[in-house]
Each structure stands twice: as structure tokens, then as C-alpha cells.
Phi, psi and omega in degrees: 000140177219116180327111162228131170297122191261162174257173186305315186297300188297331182280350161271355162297323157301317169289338161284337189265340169240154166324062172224113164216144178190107173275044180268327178245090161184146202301354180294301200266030197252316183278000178273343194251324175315294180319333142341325212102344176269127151303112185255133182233138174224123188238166165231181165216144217232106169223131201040072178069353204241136142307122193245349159191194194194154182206153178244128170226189166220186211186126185197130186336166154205321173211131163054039176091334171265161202238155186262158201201082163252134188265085196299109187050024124097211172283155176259101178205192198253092178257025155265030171242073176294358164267352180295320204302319203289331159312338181295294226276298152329305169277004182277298164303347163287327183295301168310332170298297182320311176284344170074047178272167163222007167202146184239104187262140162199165159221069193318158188257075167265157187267127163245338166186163211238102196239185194242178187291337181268354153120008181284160183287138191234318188190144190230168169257093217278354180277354200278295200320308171301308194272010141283336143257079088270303192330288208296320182270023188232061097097047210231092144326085179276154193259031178078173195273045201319159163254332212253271192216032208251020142231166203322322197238180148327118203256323209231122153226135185272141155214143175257123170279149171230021160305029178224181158299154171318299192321276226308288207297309155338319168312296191243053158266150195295180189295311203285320174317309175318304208282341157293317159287336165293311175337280178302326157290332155324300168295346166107349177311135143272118146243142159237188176251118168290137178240028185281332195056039192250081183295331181310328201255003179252288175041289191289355190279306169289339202285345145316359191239349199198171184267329192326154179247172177325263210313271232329308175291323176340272177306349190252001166268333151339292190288326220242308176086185189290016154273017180251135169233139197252116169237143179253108174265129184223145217239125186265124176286350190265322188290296181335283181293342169304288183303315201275332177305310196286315192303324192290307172314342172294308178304318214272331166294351180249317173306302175314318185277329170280342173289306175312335193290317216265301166319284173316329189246004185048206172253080174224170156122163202278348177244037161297318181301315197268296179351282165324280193306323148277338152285003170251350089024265164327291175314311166339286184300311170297343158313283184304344185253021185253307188298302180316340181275323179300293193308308202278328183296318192272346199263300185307322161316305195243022157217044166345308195286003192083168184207146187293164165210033172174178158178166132336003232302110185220176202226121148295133167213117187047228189274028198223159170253125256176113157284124193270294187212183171177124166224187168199147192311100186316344180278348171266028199278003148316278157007343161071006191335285196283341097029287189274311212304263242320312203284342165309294222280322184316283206316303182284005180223022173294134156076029186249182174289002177265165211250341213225167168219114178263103179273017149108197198283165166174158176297157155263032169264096239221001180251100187323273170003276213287353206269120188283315184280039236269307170281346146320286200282022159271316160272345167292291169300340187277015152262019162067036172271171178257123160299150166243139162245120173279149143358310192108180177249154184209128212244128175238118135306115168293313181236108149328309186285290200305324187280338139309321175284314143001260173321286161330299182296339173283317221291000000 
């Protein structure tokens, strides 16, 4: 087996021709970080004449001429074969030597299981034990099983197949998501798709989700083209004050009917206590549906035309679909905005050739108590989605002596 370097065309080519998709490894995003500051590199590896497997890494000095080396979701290869794999892994350390790296970073997008929102196994991976002594004798470090957020890419994801009908997928969102999204039509939320690309203007909404800056989208609708799609949730300012008018009167009818309740009978009687607890109950909401009525009135004075209050950002890549980013105007966030965004995108790509939707990051963490993101995976899941758990990241020393000295010159 031997590394032969590819050019950007030829390694997505490779990638198109096998059951891989992540677009962490394809010359789009190789050339979005090259703009950066990084050097994107593409190698294959080759045996008897055949590529058998590719990798995209970057790559950039750090000490006495030798270079750091990370790989976004690692090598591409067949890794229930564990003697290619491990010959790959072997010429790769020969190579890295060779090329004068002194750290290697990667994290392949192998599956070790497949969970429900509440953390059951759905389906596992009976193989991690073997590509983890393969790793470990090719001198491969794993940096664990995180639960949370502490590595480059996502240890933990959510995806929705959408390989079903609107019906299905609706069927089988939780209670509180429907209810979140009647909420939100309730209230007059609209999504459409911009077709301007004018990142400038979703900007203030994400830039607070990520260190990335304006040109980063910028430059990744360049690379991508019209697989980058834009959603807007906009809120009709007429519908806005229509609706919170009618929920406050509503309220305001029920409140009225538990006080007459509460006057009359003073407190005694044996269900006053349940009584008590939906007028104070009440009183909440109607505090709130009293400001939202204020809000939507004065909203309707100086934006007739409506006004945007989120969106969305998402990626087509081969059969799969990738939430990039999505925020929305914390004053509405009563509004349920990215809520109604994500399922409009469902809704329009339910039963289509894209097969799957990836909504992204999430805690491995499956008990609400313990979980700090607890609402992260609660949205994520109420789209009746699947976790996935990755491999993890895994860190190869190149050189041992220079990195002792390394390592002595950091401290």
C-alpha cells in the first residue's frame, strides 16, 4: 500500500463513487478553511493499482519546522477490514513522518451506536472494540468517550430520517413539539426560503452560536452554490395582534370564571386548592398574553410589512442534509421560531432523494437531571430523531523526541 497525493477534484470524486457522506471531508470545505489560514491537503491510498481509501486533513507549522495535522472526521476507509485498515494507518505513519508532521489529529465518522431520545440502544456496533486495537497498535491515542462538547467536531448527533411521509414524520413528533409549532402558526410565524443569499442580514441572528465570522458564510455559499439554503420565519404583524388579542380574551374568560369560583365559595371545599393553582396559573399567562398583545400592537404600528424574527442555514451534501446554523430575535422567543424553521425544511424534503437530516450537535447525556443541555436534546429529539454516537478523536505522536522537546518549550 502506498499515500499517493490527489488533487481536490480527484478525492471528491472518490467521494461520490462510495456510501459516504459528511461534508467535513470534500474539497468544498477543504477550500473553505484554506481561506482561513489552514493548508488543505488531499491524499488516497492505493493498493494494487486501486484506490482503496482518502483522506482530507489541514495542516500548519507549530514547532522547529514540523507541523500539526487534523483530519475533520478522519480517514475513509473499510473499517471492518481490519488488516487493510491497519496497513493504511502504518503507511500513514510512514508518510507523516516523512512529510515532517509531529501531531496528527482525527476523528473518524464511525457509528458506535445508534440511541432514542431517551438514551436506548437502538442499534450498536459490534466492531468498536476491534477499530480501537487497531487504532492503539498503529500508536493511535483515544482522547475518550466525551459526552459533552470538549472535541473539534461533534462526539454526539441528532438525525431524522426522512425517508417517510409528512403524516409519519408529524405522527411522530412529541407532544410538546406539535405544540410548539401550532404555537408558533398560531402567532402568525410564515417561513419562506431566501433566494439572495444575504447573509449579512441573518448574521446578527447566529453570530453569537459560533467564533466564525460574516465572510465564513459567505465564502461557504461561494464553495457550495445553491446546496446552501437559507429559511426565514417572519412574523405578519396583523395575524400577530389578531391572535395574542383573541388568546388574551380567552384567558381573560377563564380567569374571570375561576375568581367567581374562588368569591363564591371562599376557601373551602375540597377541590379550592386545584382551583387556586389554575388562577395563579392564569394570572401568568395572562400577564403574558397581555405584554404580547402590547408588543404585537406597537409591532403592527411600525412594521406593517411584518418583520423577520430567525432563520436558519442548511447544507445539501450528496443524500444528506446539515443544519449549519440557526438563531433567532431573543424578544420573540415566546414564538417558537427554529421550531416551525427546522419542520417547514422537513415537511419540504419528507419522501424526497435526500434520505436523512442532520440537526446537528447534542449532549450524550440521556437523563434531563444530569444533562446541562437538556434543551438542546429535547429539540432535537421532539423531531422523533436518532442519536448517533461517534468513535471519538484520536491523536497520533509522530515523532516522540521532538515532541518531548515540544512539550518541555510549552510548559
Amino acid at each position: 500500500m502506498k499515500v499517493v497525493k490527489l488533487s481536490p477534484e480527484s478525492f471528491d470524486k472518490f467521494i461520490i463513487s462510495i456510501n459516504y457522506c459528511s461534508y467535513f471531508q470534500s474539497a468544498g470545505y477543504g477550500r473553505l478553511l484554506s481561506k482561513f489560514g489552514l493548508k488543505d491537503e488531499y491524499i488516497g491510498f492505493e493498493e494494487n493499482g486501486s484506490l482503496v481509501g482518502a483522506m482530507l486533513y489541514f495542516s500548519k507549522p507549530i514547532f522547529m519546522g514540523f507541523k500539526y495535522a487534523y483530519s475533520p472526521r478522519g480517514l475513509i476507509i473499510n473499517y471492518n477490514d481490519t488488516q487493510l485498515v491497519s496497513n493504511a494507518l502504518k503507511t500513514l505513519k510512514t508518510f507523516l513522518n516523512k512529510e515532517h508532521f509531529l501531531l496528527f489529529k482525527m476523528d473518524p465518522l464511525i457509528i458506535c451506536s445508534k440511541r432514542d431520545r431517551k438514551g436506548r440502544i437502538l442499534a450498536q456496533n459490534n466492531n468498536i472494540n476491534q477499530v480501537l486495537t487497531t487504532l492503539k497498535n498503529a500508536g493511535f491515542t483515544h482522547c475518550g468517550f466525551n459526552s459533552y462538547f470538549e472535541s473539534v467536531k461533534p462526539r454526539w448527533e441528532a438525525e431524522l430520517d426522512l425517508r417517510k411521509s409528512t403524516e409519519e414524520l408529524f405522527k411522530g413528533l412529541t407532544k410538546q413539539t406539535r405544540n410548539k409549532l401550532r404555537k408558533a402558526t398560531k402567532y402568525g410565524l410564515s417561513v419562506y426560503k431566501d433566494n439572495k443569499y444575504d447573509f449579512a442580514s441573518i448574521f446578527p441572528y447566529i453570530q453569537d452560536k459560533d467564533t466564525v465570522n460574516l465572510r465564513y458564510y459567505e465564502e461557504f455559499h461561494n464553495l457550495f452554490g445553491d446546496n446552501i439554503e437559507i429559511y426565514y420565519a417572519k412574523i405578519n404583524t396583523k395575524t400577530y395582534v389578531e391572535n395574542t388579542k383573541y388568546l388574551y380574551e380567552k384567558e381573560l374568560e377563564l380567569n374571570d370564571y375561576l375568581t367567581n369560583i374562588i368569591q363564591n365559595n371562599g376557601y373551602k371545599g375540597k377541590n379550592m386548592s386545584g382551583v387556586l393553582n389554575k388562577k395563579m396559573e392564569s394570572d401568568k399567562l395572562l400577564s403574558s398574553y397581555k405584554r404580547y398583545m402590547v408588543e404585537a400592537t406597537q409591532l403592527l404600528r411600525d412594521k406593517p410589512e411584518g418583520i423577520v424574527v430567525g432563520c436558519s442555514v442548511v447544507l445539501k451534501f450528496k443524500n444528506k442534509l446539515f443544519l449549519l446554523a440557526e438563531g433567532y430575535d431573543k424578544k420573540y422567543s415566546n414564538l417558537c421560531t427554529n421550531y416551525l424553521i427546522k419542520w417547514k425544511i422537513i415537511e419540504k424534503y419528507a419522501g424526497s432523494n435526500i434520505e436523512s437530516f442532520n440537526l446537528g450537535a447534542i449532549a450524550g447525556v440521556f437523563d434531563p437531571k444530569q444533562n446541562q443541555y437538556r434543551g438542546l436534546n429535547e429539540m432535537k429529539f421532539g423531531y422523533n430523531s436518532i442519536g448517533n454516537e461517534y468513535i471519538g478523536e484520536f491523536n497520533l505522536v509522530v515523532n516522540n523526541g521532538v515532541y518531548s522537546l515540544y512539550k518541555n518549550f510549552k510548559k
